[in-house]
C-alpha positions in Angstrom: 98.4 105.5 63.5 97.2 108.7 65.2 96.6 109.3 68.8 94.6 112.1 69.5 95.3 114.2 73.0 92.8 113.8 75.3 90.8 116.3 75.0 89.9 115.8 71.5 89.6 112.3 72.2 87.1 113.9 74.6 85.3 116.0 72.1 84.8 113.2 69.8 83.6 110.6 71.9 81.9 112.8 73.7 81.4 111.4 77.7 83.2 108.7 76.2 86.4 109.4 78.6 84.4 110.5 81.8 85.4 107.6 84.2 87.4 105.5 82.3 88.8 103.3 84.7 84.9 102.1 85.2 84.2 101.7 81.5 87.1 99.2 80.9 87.6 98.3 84.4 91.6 98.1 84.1 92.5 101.5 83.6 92.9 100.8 79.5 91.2 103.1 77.2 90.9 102.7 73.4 91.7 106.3 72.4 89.4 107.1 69.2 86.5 104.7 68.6 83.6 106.6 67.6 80.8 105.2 69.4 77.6 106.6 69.5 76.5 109.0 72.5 73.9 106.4 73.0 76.1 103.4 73.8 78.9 105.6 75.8 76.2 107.4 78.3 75.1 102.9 78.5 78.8 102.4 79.7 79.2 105.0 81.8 76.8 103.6 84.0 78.1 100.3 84.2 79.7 99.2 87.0 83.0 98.4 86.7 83.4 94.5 87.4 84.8 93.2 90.6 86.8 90.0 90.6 85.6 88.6 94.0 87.8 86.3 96.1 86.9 83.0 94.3 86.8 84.3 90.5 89.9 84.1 88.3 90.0 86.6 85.7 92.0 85.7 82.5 95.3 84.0 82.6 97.3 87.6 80.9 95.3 89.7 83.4 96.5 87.4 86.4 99.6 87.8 85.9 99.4 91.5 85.1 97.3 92.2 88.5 99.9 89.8 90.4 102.8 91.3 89.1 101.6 94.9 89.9 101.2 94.2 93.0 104.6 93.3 93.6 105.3 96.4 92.0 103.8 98.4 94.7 105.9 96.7 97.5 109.0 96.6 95.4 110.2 99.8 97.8 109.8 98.1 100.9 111.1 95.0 99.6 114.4 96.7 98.5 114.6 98.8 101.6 114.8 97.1 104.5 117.6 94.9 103.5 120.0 97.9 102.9 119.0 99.4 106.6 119.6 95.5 108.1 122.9 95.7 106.0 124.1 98.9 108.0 123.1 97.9 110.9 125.2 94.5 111.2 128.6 97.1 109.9 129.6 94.2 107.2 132.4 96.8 105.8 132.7 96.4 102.2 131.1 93.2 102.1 127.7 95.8 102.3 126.8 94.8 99.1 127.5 91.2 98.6 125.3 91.0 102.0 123.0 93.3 100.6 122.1 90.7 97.6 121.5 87.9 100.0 119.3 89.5 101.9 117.0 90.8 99.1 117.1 87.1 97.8 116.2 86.1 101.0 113.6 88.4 101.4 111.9 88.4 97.8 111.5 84.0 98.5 110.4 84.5 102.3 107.5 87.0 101.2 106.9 84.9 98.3 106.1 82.0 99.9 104.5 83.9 102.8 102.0 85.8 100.2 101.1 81.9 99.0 100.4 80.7 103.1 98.5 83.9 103.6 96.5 83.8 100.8 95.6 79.4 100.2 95.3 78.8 104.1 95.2 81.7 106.2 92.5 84.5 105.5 92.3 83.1 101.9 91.6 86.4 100.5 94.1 88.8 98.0 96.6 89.8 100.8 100.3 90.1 100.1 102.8 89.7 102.7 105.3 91.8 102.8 108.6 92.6 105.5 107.3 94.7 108.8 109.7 98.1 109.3 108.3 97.5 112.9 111.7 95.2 113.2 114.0 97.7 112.7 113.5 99.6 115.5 114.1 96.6 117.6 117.6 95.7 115.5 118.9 99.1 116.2 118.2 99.4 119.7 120.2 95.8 120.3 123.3 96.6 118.1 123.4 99.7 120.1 124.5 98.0 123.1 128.4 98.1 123.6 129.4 94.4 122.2 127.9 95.0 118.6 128.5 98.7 118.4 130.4 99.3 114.8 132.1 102.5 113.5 133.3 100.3 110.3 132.4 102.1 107.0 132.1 100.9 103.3 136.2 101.3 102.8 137.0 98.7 106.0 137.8 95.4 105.8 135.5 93.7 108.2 135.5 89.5 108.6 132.6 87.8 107.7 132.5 85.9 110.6 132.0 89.1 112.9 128.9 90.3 110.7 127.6 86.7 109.9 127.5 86.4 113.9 125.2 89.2 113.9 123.0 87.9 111.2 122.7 84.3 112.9 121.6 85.7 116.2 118.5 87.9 114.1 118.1 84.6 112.6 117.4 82.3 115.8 115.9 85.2 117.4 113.6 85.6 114.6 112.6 82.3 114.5 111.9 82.1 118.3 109.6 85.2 118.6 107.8 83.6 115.1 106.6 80.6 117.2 104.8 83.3 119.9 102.8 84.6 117.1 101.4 81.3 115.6 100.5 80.3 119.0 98.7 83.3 119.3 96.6 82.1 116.3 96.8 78.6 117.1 95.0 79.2 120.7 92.5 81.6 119.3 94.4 84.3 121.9 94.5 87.4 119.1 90.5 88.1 119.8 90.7 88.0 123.6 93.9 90.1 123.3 92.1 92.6 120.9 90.0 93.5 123.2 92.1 95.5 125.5 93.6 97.0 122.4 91.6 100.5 121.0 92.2 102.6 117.8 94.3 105.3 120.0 96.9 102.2 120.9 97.2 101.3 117.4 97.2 105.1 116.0 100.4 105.5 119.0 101.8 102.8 117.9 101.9 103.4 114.2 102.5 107.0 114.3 105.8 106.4 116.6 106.7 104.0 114.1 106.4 106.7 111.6 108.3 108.9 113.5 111.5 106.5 115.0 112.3 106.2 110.8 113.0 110.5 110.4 116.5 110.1 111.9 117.2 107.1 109.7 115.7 108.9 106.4 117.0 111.9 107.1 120.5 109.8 107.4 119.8 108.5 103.9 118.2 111.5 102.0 121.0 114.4 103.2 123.8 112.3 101.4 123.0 114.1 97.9 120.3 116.3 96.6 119.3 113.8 94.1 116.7 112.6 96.5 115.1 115.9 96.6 115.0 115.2 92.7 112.8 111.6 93.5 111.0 113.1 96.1 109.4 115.7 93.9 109.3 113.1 91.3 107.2 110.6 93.5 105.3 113.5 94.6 104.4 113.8 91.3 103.2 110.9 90.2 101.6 110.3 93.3 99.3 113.6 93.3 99.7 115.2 89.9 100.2 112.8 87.0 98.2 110.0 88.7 95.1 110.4 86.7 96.6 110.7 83.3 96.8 108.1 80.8 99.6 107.9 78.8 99.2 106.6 75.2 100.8 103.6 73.8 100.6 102.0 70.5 98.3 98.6 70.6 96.0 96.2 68.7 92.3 95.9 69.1 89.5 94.9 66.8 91.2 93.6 64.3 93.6 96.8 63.5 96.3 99.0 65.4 95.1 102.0 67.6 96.4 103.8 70.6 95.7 102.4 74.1 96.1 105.1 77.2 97.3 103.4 80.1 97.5 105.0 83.7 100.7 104.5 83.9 101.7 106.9 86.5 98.7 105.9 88.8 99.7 102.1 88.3 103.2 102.2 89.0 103.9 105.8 90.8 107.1 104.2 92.7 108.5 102.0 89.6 108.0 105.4 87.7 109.9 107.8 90.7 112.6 105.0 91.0 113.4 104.7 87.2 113.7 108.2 86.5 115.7 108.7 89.3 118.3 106.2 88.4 118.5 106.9 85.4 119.6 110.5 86.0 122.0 108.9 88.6 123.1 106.9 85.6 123.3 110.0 82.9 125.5 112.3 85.7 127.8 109.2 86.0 128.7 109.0 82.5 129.0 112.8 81.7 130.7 113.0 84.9 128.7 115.6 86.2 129.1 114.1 89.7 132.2 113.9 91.9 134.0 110.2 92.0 133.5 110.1 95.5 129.8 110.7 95.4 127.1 108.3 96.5 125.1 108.6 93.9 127.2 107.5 91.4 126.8 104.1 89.8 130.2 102.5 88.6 131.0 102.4 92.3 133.8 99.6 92.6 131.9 97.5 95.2 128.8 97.8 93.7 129.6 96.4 90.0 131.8 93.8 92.1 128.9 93.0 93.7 126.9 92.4 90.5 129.3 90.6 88.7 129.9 88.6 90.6 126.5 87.2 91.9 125.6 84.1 90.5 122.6 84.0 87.9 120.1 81.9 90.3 120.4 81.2 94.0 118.1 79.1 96.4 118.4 81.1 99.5 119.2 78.0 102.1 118.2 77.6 105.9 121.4 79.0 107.7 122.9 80.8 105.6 124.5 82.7 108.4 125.1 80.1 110.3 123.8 78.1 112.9 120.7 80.2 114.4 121.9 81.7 117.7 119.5 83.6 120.5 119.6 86.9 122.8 116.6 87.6 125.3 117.1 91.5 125.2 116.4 90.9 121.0 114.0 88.4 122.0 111.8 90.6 124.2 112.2 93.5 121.3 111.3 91.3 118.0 107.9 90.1 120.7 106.7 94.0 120.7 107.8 94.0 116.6 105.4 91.2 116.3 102.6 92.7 118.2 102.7 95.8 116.7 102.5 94.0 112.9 99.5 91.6 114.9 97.3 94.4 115.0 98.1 96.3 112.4 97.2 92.6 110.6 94.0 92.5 112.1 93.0 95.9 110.9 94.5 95.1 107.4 91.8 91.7 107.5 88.7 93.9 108.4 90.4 96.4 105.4 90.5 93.9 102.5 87.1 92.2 103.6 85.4 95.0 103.2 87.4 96.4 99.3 86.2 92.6 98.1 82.8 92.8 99.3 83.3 90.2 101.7 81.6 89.5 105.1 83.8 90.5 108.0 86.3 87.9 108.7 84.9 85.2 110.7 87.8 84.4 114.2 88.6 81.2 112.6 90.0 83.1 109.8 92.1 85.7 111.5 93.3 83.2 113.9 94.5 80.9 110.6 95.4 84.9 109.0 98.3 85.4 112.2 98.8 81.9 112.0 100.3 82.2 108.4 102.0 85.4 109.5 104.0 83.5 111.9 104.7 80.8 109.8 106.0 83.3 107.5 107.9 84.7 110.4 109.7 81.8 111.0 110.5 81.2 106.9 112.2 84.4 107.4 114.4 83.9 110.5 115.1 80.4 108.4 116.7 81.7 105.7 117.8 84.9 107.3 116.2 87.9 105.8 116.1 89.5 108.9 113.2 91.0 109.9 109.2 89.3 109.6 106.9 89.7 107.5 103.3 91.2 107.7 100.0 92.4 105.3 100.8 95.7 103.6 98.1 98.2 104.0 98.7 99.7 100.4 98.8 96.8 98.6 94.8 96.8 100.5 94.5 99.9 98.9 95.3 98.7 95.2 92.7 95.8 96.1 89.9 98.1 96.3 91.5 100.6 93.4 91.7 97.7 90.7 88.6 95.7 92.2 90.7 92.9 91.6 90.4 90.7 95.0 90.7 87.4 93.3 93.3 85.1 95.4 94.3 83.6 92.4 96.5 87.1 91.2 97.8 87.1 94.7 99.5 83.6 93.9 100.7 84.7 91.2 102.0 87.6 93.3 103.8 85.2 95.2 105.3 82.9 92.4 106.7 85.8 90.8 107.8 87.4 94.5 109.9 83.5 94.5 111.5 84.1 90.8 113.0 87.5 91.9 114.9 86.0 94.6 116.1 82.8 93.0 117.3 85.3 90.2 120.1 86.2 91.7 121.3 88.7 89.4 118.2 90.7 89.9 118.7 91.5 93.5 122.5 92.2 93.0 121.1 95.2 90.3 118.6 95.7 92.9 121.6 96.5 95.7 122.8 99.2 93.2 120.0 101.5 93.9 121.9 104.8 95.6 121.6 105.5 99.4 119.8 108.8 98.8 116.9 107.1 96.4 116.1 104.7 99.3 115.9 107.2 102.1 113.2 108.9 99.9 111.2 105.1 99.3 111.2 104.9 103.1 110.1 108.6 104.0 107.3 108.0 101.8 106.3 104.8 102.8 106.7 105.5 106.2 104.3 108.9 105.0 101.5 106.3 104.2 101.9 104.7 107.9 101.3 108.2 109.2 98.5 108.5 107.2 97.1 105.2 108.0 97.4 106.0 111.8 95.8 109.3 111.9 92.9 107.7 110.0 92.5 104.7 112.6 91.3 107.3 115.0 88.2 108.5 112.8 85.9 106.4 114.7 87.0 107.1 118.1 85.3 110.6 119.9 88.0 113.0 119.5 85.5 115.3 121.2 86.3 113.6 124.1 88.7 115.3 126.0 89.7 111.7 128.0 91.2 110.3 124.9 92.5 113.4 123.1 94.7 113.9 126.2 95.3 109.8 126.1 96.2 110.0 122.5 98.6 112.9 123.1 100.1 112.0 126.2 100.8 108.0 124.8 102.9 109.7 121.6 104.9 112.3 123.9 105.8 109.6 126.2 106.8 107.0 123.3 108.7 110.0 122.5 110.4 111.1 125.8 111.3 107.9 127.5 113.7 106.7 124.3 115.3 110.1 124.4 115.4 110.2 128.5 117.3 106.7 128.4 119.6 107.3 125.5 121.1 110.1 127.1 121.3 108.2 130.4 122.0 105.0 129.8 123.0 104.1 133.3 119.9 105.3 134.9 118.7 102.0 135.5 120.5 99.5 136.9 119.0 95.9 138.5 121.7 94.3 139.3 120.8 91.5 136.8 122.5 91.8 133.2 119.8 89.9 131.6 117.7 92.4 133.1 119.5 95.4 132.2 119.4 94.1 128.5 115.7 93.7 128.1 115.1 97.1 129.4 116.9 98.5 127.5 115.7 97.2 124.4 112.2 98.4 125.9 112.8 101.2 126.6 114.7 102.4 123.2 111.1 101.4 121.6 109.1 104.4 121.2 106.5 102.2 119.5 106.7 99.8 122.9 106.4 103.2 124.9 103.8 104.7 123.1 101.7 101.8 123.1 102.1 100.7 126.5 101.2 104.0 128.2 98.0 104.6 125.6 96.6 100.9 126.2 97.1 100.9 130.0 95.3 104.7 130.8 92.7 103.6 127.7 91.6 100.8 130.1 92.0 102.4 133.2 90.7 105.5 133.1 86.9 105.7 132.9 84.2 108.3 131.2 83.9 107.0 127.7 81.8 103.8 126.3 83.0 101.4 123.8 81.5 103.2 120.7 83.6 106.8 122.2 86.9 104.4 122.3 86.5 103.3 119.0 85.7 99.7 119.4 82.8 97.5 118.3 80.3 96.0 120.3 80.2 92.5 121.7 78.4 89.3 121.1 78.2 90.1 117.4 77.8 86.6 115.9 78.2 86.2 112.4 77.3 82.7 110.4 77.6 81.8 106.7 75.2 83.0 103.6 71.9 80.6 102.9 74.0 79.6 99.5 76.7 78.2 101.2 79.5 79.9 99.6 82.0 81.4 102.1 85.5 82.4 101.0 87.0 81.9 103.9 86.4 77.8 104.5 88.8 75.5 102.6 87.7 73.8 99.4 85.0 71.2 100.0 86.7 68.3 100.2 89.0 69.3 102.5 86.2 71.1 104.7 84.5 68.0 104.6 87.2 65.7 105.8 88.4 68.4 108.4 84.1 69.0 109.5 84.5 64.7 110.1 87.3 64.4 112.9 85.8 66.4 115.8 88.7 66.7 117.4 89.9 68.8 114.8 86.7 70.6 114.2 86.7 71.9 117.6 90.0 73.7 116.9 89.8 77.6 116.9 90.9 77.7 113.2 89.2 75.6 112.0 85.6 76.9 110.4 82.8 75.3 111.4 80.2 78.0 110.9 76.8 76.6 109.6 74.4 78.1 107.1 71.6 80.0 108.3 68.7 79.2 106.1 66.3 82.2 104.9 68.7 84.1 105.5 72.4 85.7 103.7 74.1 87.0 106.9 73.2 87.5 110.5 74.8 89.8 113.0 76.6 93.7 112.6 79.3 94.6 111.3 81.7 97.6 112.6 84.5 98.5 110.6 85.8 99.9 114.2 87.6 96.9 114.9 91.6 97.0 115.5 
């Protein structure tokens, strides 16, 4: 079997390879087949098929799509449990507590990805864990009675870190409740209304900038993360569009398939190589024995050996869930900053799947399921809640595969990884250095998505250029101001004391604070200059009566028969409008 290189593929087929994602519609391309001029120009203009909300493709294809997306959060996934590990100083026990929580965390998204997508929006949205937590669990173990100097050599009893855990856990659990009565009571629409572009842009882009000193942490331990960075880089920029040939079976004999490999799966690809050369300097000893990015480390292959196969992460795990208000008041900001970065995510993937806008019935059922999820998480303690990933959006409208049928199988597969056990204990190996670069660049991609919230607001404005700007100093300022002068503020009352300072070591709580209070209080700019849409837009359901959004019909009709529970706010209860598909405007301004 020969493969010919692209460009002769190119020169024999002629236009054949010009957009080849939109002739086979999944990136595969039969390297080759001599088809006439004719027949390719045909395909070229073919548009690529979109697998709406409600259409399953095939069964291999579902799985594929589902499991890809996975892919693309694997980073994230994998992070945050090594940065909740350091955090709560477990001493060598780092990695046994490290496979826990990414057990935890792989059956908590899971099973959140399945809420979000059968009852909530009930569109292709994967839930994955919010970094907006970690702010908050950094500021609270900062205070004197959790501080920990303990490092990966120390004994440390589990009791003393397991504390720790439980009282994330209760918190967790408590502040979850907050946001699914915020869906429940239809409250996240009236509350949107105060909140404009330049909040959320503050918000996100001091999110983006509280992780440098944690990344920096991470990536300064060995140049080998300078190796993954350029290697994500890489993929990322430069090797995205190539298609790499494999050998495959079509049309009854063998030929060679190109697959964008590198565009696919540009972190998989960054993380493999990566390791692996971790791996190779290992075993020609090209590394000191002390170095962290070695990979016979003692507590590390401890770790994996002894993990057991498969594990059902259990409610209280930790413990008995315990509660602090200071940690309290912190995780409620976390959650309102993942709330409206939700809501933004809803108006995102509506509009990739060709969707109407998202009806209030269905974002108030969309944070519903986010809390819900929330709650899961604090249940069986991994850590931190759980929110809609803006890139896994982005692969949505890439692939033009919005069915919700791969985003169960998403979630199903999500589940398997964290009853496998053994996976998440190999997972826990991954070097410090390799995750500081996953979280610079996926903190890179909240940057990005924060400056490009602002595109609809008048920047030409100079009311909220100097609102933007001054919100982001200050969420950077008052942190600083307060960690070097702790004692600065003192009420008298401890509880108090404790919830301030959890406040005010949140630039994101700063930052958004200050740009949402001077946005509505200061005058000289309409609506359309701030960014947001107009009101009274009413939108009701096509002429043909399909809307993606209701529940299947049965269940629509038993739920449209009780009007006591029709009348709830997330319920739908929209009615067709006859003559016509859709009434009202649409403004993809929205938060």
């Amino acid at each position: 079997m020969i493969c010919p290189n692209e460009s002769e593929a190119d020169t024999a087929n002629g236009e054949q390879h010009k957009n080849s994602t939109a002739m086979n519609g999944h990136g595969f391309v039969p390297s080759g087949n001599a088809e006439t001029e004719g027949k390719a120009d045909k395909r070229q203009q073919q548009q690529r098929k979109l697998y709406k909300a409600d259409e399953n493709p095939p069964f291999l294809l579902t799985f594929l799509f589902g499991f890809q997306q996975v892919m693309v959060s694997l980073s994230v996934l994998v992070s945050i449990p090594f940065l909740i590990s350091d955090e709560v100083c477990p001493g060598r026990d780092r990695d046994q507590l490290r496979v826990r929580l990414i057990a935890a965390t792989f059956v908590t998204c899971g099973i959140g990805t399945i809420l979000q997508t059968a009852f909530g929006m009930r569109l292709a949205l994967l839930q994955g864990v919010a970094f907006a937590y970690i702010p908050s669990i950094k500021a609270f173990m900062s205070m004197d009675q959790f501080r920990c100097n303990a490092t990966i050599d120390d004994f440390v009893p589990p009791e003393v870190y397991e504390d720790k855990m439980a009282i994330i856990q209760g918190t967790l659990m408590a502040s979850s409740c907050i946001t699914f009565l915020i869906g429940a009571t239809g409250m996240v629409g009236k509350m949107t209304k105060f909140i404009s572009p330049m909040t959320v842009s503050s918000l996100l882009m001091l999110l983006m900038l509280s992780s440098v000193k944690i990344t920096v942490e991470r990536m300064e331990k060995h140049w080998i993360s300078l190796v993954m960075a350029a290697a994500l880089f890489a993929t990322v920029l430069y090797l995205a569009p190539l298609r790499v040939p494999f050998p495959g079976f079509a049309n009854g004999r063998f030929r060679c398939i190109r697959f964008n490999v590198f565009g696919q799966f540009p972190y998989l690809t960054a993380i493999l190589f990566s390791w692996s050369l971790c791996w190779l300097m290992t075993v020609f000893e090209l590394i000191p024995k002390d170095s962290v990015a070695r990979t016979d480390k003692n507590a590390t292959q401890m770790a994996i050996q002894n993990a057991p196969w498969a594990r059902v992460p259990l409610p209280g795990q930790f413990g008995n869930p315990n509660f602090n208000i200071g940690l309290f008041v912190g995780f409620l900001v976390s959650a309102q900053t993942t709330l409206f970065e939700a809501v933004g995510n809803f108006h995102a993937v509506a509009s990739v799947s060709e969707e109407r806008p998202p009806p209030s019935h269905a974002i108030n059922r969309g944070i519903m399921a986010e809390g819900l999820g929330c709650f899961v998480s604090g249940l069986v303690g991994a850590g931190v809640g759980i929110t809609t990933h803006a890139e896994n959006v982005g692969v949505v409208g890439i692939t033009r595969v919005a069915s919700r049928v791969t985003m169960l199988f998403g979630g199903l597969t999500m589940i398997a990884f964290g009853v496998v056990t053994k996976l998440g204990a190999v997972l826990s190996a991954i070097p410090d250095p390799l995750v500081g670069v996953v979280l610079c660049t996926s903190m890179a991609m909240v940057g990005g998505v924060a400056i490009a919230n602002v595109q609809s607001v008048d920047l030409h404005s100079t009311r909220n250029v100097a609102i933007l700007g001054f919100s982001i100093m200050m969420g950077m300022v008052v942190p600083e101001f307060y960690t070097r002068n702790p004692d600065v503020i003192s009420t008298g009352n401890s509880t108090v004391d404790q919830v301030l300072k959890v406040l005010l070591n949140l630039p994101m709580f700063v930052g958004a604070f200050t740009a949402c209070v001077l946005d509505n209080s200061v005058g000289g700019a309409t609506r359309a200059q701030r960014g947001l849409r107009e009101r009274g837009v009413v939108w009701e359901r096509p002429a043909d009566g399909r809307d993606v959004y209701a529940f299947p019909e049965p269940l629509q009709r038993f739920l449209s028969a009780l009007p006591i529970v029709r009348s709830l706010p997330f319920v739908p209860r929209e009615k067709a409008k006859k003559g016509k598909a859709i009434v009202g405007k649409h403004s993809e301004n929205s938060v």
